[in-house]
PDB file of N, CA, C and O in Angstrom:
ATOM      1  N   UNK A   1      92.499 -77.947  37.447  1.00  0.00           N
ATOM      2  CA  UNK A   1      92.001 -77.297  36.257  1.00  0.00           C
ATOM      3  C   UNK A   1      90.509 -77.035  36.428  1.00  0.00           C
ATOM      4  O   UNK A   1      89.707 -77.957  36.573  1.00  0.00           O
ATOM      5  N   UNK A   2      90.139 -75.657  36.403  1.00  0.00           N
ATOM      6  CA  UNK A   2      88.753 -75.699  36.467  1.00  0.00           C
ATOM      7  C   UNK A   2      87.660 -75.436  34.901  1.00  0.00           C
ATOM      8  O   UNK A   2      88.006 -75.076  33.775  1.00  0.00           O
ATOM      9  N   UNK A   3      86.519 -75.732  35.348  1.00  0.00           N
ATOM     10  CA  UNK A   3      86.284 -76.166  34.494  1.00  0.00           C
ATOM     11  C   UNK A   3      84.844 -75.069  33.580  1.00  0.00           C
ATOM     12  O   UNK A   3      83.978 -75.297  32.735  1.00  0.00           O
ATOM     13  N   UNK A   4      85.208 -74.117  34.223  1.00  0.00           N
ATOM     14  CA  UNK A   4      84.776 -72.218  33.656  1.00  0.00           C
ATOM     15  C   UNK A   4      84.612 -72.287  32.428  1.00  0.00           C
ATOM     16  O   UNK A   4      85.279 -73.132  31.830  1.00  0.00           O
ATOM     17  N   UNK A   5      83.909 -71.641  31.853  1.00  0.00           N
ATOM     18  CA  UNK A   5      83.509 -71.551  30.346  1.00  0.00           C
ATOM     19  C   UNK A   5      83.407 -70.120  30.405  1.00  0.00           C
ATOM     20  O   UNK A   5      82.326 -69.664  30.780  1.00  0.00           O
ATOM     21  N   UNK A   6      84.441 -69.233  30.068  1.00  0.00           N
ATOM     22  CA  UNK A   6      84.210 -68.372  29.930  1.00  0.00           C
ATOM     23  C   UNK A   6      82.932 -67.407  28.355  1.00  0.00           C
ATOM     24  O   UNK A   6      83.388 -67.916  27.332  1.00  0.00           O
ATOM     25  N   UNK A   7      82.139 -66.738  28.049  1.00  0.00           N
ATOM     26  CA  UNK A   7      81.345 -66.731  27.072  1.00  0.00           C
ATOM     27  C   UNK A   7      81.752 -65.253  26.927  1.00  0.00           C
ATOM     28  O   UNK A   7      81.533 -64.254  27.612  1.00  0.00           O
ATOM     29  N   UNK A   8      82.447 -65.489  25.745  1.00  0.00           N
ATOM     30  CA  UNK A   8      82.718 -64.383  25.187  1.00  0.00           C
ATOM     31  C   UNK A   8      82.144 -63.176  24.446  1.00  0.00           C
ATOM     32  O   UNK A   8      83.215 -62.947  23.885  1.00  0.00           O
ATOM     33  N   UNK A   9      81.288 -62.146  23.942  1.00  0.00           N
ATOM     34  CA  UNK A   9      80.401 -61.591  23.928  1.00  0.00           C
ATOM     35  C   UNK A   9      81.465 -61.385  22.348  1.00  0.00           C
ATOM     36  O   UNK A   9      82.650 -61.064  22.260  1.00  0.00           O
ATOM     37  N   UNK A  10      80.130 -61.833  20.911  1.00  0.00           N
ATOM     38  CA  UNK A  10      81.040 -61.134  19.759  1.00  0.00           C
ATOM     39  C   UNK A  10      80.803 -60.115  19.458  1.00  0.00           C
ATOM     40  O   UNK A  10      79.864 -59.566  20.035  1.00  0.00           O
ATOM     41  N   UNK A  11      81.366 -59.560  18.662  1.00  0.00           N
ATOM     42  CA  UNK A  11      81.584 -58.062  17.748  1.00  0.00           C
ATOM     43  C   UNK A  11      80.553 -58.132  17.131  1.00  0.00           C
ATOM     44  O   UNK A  11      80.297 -59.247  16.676  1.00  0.00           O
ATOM     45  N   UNK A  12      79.648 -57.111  16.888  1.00  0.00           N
ATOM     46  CA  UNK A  12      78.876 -56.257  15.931  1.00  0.00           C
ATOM     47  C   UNK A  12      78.905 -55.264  15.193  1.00  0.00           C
ATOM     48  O   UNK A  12      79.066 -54.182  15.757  1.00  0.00           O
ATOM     49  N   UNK A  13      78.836 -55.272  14.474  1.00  0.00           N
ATOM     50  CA  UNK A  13      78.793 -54.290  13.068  1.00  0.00           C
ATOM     51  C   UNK A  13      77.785 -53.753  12.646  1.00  0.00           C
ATOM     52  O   UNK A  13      76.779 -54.462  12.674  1.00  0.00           O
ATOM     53  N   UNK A  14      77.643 -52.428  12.134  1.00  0.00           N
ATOM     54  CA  UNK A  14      76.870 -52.112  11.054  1.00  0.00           C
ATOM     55  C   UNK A  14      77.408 -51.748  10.183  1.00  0.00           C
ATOM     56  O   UNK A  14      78.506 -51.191  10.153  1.00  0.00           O
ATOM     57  N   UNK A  15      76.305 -52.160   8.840  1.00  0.00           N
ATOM     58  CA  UNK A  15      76.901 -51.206   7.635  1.00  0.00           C
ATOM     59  C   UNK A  15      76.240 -51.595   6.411  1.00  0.00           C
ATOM     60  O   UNK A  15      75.107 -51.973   6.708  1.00  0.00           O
ATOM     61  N   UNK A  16      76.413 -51.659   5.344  1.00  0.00           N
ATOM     62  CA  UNK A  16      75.617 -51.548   4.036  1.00  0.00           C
ATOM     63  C   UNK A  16      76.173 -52.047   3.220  1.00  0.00           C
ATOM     64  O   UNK A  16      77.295 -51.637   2.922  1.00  0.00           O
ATOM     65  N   UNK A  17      75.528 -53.238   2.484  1.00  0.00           N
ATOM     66  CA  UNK A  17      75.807 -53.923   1.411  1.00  0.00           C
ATOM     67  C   UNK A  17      75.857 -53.253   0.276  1.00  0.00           C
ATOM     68  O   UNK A  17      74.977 -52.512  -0.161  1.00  0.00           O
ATOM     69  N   UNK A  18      77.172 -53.577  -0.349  1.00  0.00           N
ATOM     70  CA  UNK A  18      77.601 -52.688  -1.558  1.00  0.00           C
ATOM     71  C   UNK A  18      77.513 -53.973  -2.608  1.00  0.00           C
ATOM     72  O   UNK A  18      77.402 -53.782  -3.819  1.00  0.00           O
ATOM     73  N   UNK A  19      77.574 -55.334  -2.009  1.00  0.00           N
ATOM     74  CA  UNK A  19      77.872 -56.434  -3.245  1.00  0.00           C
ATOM     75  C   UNK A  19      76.916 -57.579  -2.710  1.00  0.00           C
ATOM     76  O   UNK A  19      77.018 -57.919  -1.531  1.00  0.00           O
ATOM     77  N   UNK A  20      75.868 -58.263  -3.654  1.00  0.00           N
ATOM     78  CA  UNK A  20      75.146 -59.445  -3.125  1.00  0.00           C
ATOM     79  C   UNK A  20      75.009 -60.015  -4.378  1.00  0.00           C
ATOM     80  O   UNK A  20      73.905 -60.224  -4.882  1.00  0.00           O
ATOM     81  N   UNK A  21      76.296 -60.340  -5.033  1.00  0.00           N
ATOM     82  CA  UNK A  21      75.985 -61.142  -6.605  1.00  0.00           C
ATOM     83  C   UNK A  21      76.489 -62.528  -6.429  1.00  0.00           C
ATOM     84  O   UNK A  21      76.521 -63.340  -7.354  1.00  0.00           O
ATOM     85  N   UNK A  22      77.000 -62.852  -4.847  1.00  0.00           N
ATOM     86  CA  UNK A  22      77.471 -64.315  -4.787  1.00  0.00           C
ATOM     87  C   UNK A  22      76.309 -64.654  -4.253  1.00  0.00           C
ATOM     88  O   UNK A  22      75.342 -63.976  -3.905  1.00  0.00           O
ATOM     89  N   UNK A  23      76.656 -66.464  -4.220  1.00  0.00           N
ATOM     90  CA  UNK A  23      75.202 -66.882  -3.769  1.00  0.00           C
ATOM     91  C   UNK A  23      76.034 -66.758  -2.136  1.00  0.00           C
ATOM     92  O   UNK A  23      77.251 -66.719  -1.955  1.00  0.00           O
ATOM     93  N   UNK A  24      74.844 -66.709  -0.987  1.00  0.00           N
ATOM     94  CA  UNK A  24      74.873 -66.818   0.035  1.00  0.00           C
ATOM     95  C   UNK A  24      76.019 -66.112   0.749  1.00  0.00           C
ATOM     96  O   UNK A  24      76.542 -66.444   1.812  1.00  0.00           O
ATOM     97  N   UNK A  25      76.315 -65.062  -0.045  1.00  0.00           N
ATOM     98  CA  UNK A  25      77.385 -64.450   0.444  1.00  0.00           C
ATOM     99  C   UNK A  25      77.241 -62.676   0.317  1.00  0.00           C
ATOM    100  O   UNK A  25      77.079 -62.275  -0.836  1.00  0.00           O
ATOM    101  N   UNK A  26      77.290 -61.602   1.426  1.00  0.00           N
ATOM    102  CA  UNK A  26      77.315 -60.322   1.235  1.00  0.00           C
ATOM    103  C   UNK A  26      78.934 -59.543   1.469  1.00  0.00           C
ATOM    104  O   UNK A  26      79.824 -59.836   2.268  1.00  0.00           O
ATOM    105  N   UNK A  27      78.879 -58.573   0.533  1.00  0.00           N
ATOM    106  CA  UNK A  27      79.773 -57.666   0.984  1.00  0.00           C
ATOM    107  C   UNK A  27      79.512 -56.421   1.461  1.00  0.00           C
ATOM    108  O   UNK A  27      78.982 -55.524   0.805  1.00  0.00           O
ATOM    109  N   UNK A  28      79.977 -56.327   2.915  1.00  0.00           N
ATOM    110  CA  UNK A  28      79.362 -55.659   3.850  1.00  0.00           C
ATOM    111  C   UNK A  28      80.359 -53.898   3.755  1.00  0.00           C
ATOM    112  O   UNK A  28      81.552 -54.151   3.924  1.00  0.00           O
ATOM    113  N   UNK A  29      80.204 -52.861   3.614  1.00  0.00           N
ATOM    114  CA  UNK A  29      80.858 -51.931   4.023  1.00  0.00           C
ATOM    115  C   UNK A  29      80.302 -51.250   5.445  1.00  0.00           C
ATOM    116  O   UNK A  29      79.204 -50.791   5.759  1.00  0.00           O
ATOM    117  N   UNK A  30      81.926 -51.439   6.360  1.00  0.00           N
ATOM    118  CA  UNK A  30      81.629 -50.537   7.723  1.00  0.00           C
ATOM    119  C   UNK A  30      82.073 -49.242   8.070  1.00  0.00           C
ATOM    120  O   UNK A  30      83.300 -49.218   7.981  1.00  0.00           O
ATOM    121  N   UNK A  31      81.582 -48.089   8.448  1.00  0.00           N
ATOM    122  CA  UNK A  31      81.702 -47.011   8.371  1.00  0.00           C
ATOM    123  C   UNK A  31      82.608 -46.784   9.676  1.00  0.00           C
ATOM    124  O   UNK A  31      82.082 -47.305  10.659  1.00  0.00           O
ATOM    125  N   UNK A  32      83.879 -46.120   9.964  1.00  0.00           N
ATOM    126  CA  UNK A  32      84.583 -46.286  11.137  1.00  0.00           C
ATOM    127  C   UNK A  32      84.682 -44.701  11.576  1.00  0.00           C
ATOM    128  O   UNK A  32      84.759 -43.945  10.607  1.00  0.00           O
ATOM    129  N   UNK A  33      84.694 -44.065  12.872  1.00  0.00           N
ATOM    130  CA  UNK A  33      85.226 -43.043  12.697  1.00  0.00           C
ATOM    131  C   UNK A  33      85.821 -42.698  14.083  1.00  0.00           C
ATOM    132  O   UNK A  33      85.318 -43.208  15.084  1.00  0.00           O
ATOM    133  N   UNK A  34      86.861 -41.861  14.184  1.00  0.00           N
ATOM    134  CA  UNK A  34      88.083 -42.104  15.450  1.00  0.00           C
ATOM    135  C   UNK A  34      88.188 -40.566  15.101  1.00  0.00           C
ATOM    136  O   UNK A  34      87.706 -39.972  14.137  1.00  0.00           O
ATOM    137  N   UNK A  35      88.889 -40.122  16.067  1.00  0.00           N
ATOM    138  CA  UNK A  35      89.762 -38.701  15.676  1.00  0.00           C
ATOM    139  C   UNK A  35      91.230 -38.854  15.928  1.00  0.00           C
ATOM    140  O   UNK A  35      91.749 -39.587  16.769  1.00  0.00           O
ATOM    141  N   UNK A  36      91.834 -38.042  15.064  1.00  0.00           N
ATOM    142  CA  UNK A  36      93.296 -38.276  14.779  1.00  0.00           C
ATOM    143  C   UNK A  36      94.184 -37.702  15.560  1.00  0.00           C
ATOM    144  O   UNK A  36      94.117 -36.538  15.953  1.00  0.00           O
ATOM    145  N   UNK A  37      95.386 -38.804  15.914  1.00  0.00           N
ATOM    146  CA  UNK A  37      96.084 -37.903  16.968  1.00  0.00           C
ATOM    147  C   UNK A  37      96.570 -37.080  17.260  1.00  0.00           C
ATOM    148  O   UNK A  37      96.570 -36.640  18.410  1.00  0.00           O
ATOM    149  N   UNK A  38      97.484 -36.326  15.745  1.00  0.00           N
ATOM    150  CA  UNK A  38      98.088 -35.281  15.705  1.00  0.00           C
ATOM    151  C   UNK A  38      96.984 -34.053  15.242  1.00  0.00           C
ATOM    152  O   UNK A  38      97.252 -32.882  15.508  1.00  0.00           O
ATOM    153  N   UNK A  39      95.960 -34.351  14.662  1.00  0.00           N
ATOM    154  CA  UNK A  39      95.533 -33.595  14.124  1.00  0.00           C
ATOM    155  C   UNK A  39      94.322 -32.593  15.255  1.00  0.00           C
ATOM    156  O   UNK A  39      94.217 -31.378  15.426  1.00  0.00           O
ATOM    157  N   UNK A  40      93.437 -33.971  15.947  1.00  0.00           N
ATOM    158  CA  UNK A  40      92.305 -34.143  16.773  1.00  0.00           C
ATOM    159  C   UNK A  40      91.409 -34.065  15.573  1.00  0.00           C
ATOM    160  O   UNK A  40      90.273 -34.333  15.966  1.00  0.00           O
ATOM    161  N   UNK A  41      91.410 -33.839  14.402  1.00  0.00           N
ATOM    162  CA  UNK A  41      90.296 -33.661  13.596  1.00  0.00           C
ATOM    163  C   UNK A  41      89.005 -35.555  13.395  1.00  0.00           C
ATOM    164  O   UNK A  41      89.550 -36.635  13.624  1.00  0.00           O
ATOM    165  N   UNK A  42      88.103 -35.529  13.152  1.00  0.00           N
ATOM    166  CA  UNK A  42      87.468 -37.041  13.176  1.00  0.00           C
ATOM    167  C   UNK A  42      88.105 -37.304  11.958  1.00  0.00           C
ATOM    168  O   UNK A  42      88.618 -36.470  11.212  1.00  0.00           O
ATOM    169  N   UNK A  43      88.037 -38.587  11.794  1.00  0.00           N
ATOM    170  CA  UNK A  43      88.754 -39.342  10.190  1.00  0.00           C
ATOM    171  C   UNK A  43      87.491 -40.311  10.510  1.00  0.00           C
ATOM    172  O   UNK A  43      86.732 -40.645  11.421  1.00  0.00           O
ATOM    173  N   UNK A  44      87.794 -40.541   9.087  1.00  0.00           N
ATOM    174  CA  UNK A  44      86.378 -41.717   8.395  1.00  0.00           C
ATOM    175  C   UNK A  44      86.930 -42.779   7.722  1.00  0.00           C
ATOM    176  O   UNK A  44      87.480 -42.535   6.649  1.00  0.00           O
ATOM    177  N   UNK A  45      86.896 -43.920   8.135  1.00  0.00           N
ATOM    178  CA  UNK A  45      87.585 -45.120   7.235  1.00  0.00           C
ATOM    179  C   UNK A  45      86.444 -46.303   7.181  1.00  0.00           C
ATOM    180  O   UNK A  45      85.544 -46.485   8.001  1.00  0.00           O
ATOM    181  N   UNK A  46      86.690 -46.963   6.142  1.00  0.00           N
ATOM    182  CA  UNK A  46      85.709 -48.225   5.438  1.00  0.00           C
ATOM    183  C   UNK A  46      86.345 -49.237   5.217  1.00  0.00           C
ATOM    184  O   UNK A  46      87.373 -49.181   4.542  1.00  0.00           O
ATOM    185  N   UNK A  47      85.874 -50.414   5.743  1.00  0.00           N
ATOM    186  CA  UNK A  47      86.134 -51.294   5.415  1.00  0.00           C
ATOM    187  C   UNK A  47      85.358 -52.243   5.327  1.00  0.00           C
ATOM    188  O   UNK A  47      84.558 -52.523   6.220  1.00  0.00           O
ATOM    189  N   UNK A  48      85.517 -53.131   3.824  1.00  0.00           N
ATOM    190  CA  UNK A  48      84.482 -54.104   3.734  1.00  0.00           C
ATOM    191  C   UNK A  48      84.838 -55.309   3.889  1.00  0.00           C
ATOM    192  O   UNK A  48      85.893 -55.862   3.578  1.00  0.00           O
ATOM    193  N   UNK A  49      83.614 -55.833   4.548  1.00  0.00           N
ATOM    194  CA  UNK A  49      83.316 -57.141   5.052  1.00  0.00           C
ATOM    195  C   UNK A  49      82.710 -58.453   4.493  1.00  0.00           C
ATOM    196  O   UNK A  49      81.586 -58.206   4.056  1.00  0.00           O
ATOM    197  N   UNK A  50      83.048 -59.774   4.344  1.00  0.00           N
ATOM    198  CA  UNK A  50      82.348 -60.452   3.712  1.00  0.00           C
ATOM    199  C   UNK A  50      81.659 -61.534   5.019  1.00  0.00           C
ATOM    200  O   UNK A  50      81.953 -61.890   6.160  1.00  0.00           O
ATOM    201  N   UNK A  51      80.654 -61.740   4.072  1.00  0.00           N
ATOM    202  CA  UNK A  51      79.889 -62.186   5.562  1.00  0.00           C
ATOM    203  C   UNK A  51      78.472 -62.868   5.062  1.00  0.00           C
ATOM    204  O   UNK A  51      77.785 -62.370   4.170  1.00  0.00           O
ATOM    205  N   UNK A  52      78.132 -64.089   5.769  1.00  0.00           N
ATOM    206  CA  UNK A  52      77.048 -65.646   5.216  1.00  0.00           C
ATOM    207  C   UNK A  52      75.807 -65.167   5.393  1.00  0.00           C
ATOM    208  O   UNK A  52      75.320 -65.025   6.515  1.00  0.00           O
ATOM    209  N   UNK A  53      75.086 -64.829   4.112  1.00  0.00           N
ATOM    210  CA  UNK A  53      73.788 -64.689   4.451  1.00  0.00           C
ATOM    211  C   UNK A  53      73.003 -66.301   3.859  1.00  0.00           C
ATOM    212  O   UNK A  53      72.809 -66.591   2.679  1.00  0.00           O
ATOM    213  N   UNK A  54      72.734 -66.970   4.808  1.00  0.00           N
ATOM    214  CA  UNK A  54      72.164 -68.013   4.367  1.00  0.00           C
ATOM    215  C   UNK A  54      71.011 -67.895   3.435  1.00  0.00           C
ATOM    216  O   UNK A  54      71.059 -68.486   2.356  1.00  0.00           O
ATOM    217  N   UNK A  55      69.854 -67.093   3.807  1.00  0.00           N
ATOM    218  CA  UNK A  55      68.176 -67.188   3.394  1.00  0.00           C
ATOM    219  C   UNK A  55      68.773 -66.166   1.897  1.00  0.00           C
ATOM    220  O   UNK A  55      68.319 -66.600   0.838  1.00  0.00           O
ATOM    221  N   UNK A  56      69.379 -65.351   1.806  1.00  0.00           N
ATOM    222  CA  UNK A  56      69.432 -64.259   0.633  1.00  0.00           C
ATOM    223  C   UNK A  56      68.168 -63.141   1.138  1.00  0.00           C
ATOM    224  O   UNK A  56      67.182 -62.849   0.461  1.00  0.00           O
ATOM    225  N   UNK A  57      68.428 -62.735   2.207  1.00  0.00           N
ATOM    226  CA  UNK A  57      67.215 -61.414   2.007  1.00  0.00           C
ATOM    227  C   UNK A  57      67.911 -60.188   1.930  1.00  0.00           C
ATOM    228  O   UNK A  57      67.355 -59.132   1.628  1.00  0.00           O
ATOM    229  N   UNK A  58      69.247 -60.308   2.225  1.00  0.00           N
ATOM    230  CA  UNK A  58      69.766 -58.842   2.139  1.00  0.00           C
ATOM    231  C   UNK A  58      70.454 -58.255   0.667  1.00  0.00           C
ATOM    232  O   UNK A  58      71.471 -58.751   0.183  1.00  0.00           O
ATOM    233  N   UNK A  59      69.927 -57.446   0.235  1.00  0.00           N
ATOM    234  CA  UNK A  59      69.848 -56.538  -0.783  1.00  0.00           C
ATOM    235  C   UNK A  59      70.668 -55.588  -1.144  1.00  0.00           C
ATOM    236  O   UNK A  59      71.030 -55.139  -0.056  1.00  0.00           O
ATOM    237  N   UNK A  60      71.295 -54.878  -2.101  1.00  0.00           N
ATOM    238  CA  UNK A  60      72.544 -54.010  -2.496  1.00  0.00           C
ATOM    239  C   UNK A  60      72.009 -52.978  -1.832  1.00  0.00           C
ATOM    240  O   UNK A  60      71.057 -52.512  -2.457  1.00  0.00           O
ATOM    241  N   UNK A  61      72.227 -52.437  -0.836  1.00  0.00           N
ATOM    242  CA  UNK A  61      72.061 -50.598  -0.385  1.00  0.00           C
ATOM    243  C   UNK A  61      71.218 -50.921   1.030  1.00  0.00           C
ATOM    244  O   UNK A  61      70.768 -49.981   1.686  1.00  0.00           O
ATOM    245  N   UNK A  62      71.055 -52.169   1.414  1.00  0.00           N
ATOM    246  CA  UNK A  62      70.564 -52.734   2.498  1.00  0.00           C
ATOM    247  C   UNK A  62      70.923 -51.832   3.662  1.00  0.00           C
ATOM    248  O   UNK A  62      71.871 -51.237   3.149  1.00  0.00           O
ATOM    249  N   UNK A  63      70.824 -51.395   4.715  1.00  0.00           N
ATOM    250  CA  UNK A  63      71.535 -51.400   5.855  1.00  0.00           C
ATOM    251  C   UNK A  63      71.379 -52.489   6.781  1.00  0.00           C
ATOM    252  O   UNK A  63      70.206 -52.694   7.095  1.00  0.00           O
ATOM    253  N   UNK A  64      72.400 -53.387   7.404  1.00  0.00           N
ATOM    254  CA  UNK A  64      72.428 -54.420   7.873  1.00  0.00           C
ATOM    255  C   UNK A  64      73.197 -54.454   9.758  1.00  0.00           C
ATOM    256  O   UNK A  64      73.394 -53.453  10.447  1.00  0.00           O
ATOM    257  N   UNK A  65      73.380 -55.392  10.017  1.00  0.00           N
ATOM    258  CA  UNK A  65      73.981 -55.565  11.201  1.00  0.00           C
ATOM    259  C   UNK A  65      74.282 -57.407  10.525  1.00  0.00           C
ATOM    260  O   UNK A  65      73.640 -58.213   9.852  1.00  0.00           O
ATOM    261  N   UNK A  66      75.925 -57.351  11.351  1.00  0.00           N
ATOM    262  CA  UNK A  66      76.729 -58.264  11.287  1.00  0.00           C
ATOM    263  C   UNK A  66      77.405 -58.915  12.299  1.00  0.00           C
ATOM    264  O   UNK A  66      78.186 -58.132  12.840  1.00  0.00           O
ATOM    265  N   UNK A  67      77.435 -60.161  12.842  1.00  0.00           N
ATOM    266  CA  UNK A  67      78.224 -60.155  14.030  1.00  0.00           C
ATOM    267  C   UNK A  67      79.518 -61.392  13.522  1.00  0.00           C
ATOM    268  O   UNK A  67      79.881 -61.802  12.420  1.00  0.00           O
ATOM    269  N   UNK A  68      79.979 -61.717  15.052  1.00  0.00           N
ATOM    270  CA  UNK A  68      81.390 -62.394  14.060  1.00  0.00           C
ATOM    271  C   UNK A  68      81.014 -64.223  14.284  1.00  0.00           C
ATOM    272  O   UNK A  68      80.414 -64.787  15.198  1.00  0.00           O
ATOM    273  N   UNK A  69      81.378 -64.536  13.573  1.00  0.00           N
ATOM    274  CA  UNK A  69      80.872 -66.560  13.576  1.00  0.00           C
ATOM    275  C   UNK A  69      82.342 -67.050  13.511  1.00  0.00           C
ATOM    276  O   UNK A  69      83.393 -66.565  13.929  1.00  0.00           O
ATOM    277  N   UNK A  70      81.985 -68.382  12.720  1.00  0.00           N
ATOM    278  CA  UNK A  70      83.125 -69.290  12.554  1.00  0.00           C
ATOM    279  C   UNK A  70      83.593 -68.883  11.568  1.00  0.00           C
ATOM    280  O   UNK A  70      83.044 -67.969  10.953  1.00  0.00           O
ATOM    281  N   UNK A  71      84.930 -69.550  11.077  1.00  0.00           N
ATOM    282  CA  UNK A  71      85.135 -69.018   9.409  1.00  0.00           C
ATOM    283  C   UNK A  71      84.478 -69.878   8.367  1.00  0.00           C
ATOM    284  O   UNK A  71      85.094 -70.937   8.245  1.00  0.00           O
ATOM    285  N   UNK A  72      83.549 -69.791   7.662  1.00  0.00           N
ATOM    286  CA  UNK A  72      82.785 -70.235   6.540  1.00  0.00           C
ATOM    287  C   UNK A  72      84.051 -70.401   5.104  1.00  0.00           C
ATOM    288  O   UNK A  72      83.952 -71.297   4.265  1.00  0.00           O
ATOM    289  N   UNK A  73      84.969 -69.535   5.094  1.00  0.00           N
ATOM    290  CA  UNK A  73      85.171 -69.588   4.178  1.00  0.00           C
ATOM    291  C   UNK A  73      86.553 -68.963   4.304  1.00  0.00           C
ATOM    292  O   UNK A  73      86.637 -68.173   5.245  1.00  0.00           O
ATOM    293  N   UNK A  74      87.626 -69.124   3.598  1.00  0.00           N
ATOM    294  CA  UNK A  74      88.644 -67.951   3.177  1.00  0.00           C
ATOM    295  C   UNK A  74      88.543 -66.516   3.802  1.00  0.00           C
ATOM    296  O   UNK A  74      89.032 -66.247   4.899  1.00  0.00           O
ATOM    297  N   UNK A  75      87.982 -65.768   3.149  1.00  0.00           N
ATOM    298  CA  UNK A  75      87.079 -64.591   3.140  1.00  0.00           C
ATOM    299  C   UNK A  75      86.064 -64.415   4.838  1.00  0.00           C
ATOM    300  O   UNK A  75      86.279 -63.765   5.861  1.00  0.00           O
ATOM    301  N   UNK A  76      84.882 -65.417   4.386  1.00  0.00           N
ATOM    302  CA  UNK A  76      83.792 -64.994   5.347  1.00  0.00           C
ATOM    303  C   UNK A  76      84.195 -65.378   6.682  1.00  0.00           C
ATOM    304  O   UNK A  76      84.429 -66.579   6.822  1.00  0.00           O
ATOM    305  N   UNK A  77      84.336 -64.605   7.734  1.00  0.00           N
ATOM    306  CA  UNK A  77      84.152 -64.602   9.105  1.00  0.00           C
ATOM    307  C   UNK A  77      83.310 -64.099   9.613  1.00  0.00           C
ATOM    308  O   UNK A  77      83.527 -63.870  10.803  1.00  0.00           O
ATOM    309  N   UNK A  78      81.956 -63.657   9.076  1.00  0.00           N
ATOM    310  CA  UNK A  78      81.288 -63.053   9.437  1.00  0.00           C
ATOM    311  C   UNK A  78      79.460 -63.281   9.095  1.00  0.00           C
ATOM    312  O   UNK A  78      79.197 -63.725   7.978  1.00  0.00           O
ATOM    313  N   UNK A  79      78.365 -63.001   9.975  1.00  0.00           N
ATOM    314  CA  UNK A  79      77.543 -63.660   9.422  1.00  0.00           C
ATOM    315  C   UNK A  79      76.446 -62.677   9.871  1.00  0.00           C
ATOM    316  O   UNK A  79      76.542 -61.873  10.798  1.00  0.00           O
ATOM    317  N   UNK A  80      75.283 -62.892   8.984  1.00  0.00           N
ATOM    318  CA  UNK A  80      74.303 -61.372   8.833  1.00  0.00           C
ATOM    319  C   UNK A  80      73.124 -61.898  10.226  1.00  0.00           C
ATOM    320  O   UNK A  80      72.351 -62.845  10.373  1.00  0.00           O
ATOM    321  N   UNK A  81      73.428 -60.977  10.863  1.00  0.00           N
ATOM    322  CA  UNK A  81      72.340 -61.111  12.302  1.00  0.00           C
ATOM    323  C   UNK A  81      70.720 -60.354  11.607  1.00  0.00           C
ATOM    324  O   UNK A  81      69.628 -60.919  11.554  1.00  0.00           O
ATOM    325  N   UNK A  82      71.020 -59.111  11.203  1.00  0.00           N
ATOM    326  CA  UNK A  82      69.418 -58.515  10.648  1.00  0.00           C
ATOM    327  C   UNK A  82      69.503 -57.481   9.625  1.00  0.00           C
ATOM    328  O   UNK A  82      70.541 -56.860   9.396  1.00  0.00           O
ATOM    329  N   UNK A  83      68.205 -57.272   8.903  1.00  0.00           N
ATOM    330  CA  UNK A  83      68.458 -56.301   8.116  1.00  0.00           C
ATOM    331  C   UNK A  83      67.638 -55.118   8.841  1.00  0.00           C
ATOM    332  O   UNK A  83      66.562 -54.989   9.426  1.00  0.00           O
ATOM    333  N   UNK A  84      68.435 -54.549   8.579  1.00  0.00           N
ATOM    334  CA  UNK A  84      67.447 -52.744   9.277  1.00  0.00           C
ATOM    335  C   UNK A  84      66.883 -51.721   8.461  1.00  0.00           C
ATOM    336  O   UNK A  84      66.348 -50.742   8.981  1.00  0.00           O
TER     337      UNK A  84
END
């Protein structure tokens, strides 16, 4: 058995806080966009994210960056790297 640590590189996000009325907690919206198969046209999909802002600096209309942590919570898997 060897004894390798592989280091996995996490996911990052951007996107913009639409909700910061919990304590220590944001809701993150991410802006996605792909093009469709049958169509080829781009599509736009959102999905929001909840995610640990410890200090509280990020703000409703924020633009942020998010990467992925432990699970904090139900909900939060996710935790605020910076505000931009």
């Amino acid at each position: 058995m060897s004894t390798n640590t592989e280091t996995r590189s996490k996911r990052k996000l951007n996107g913009v806080v639409v909700a910061d009325k919990s304590e220590k907690t944001i809701v993150v919206d991410v802006l996605r966009r792909y093009k469709h198969d049958k169509y080829s046209k781009q599509v736009y999909k959102t999905k929001k994210h909840h995610a640990h802002d410890e200090t509280g600096v990020a703000k409703l209309g924020d633009k942020v960056t998010i990467i992925e942590s432990r699970p904090y919570s139900k909900l939060k898997r996710w935790e605020l790297l910076s505000v931009n």
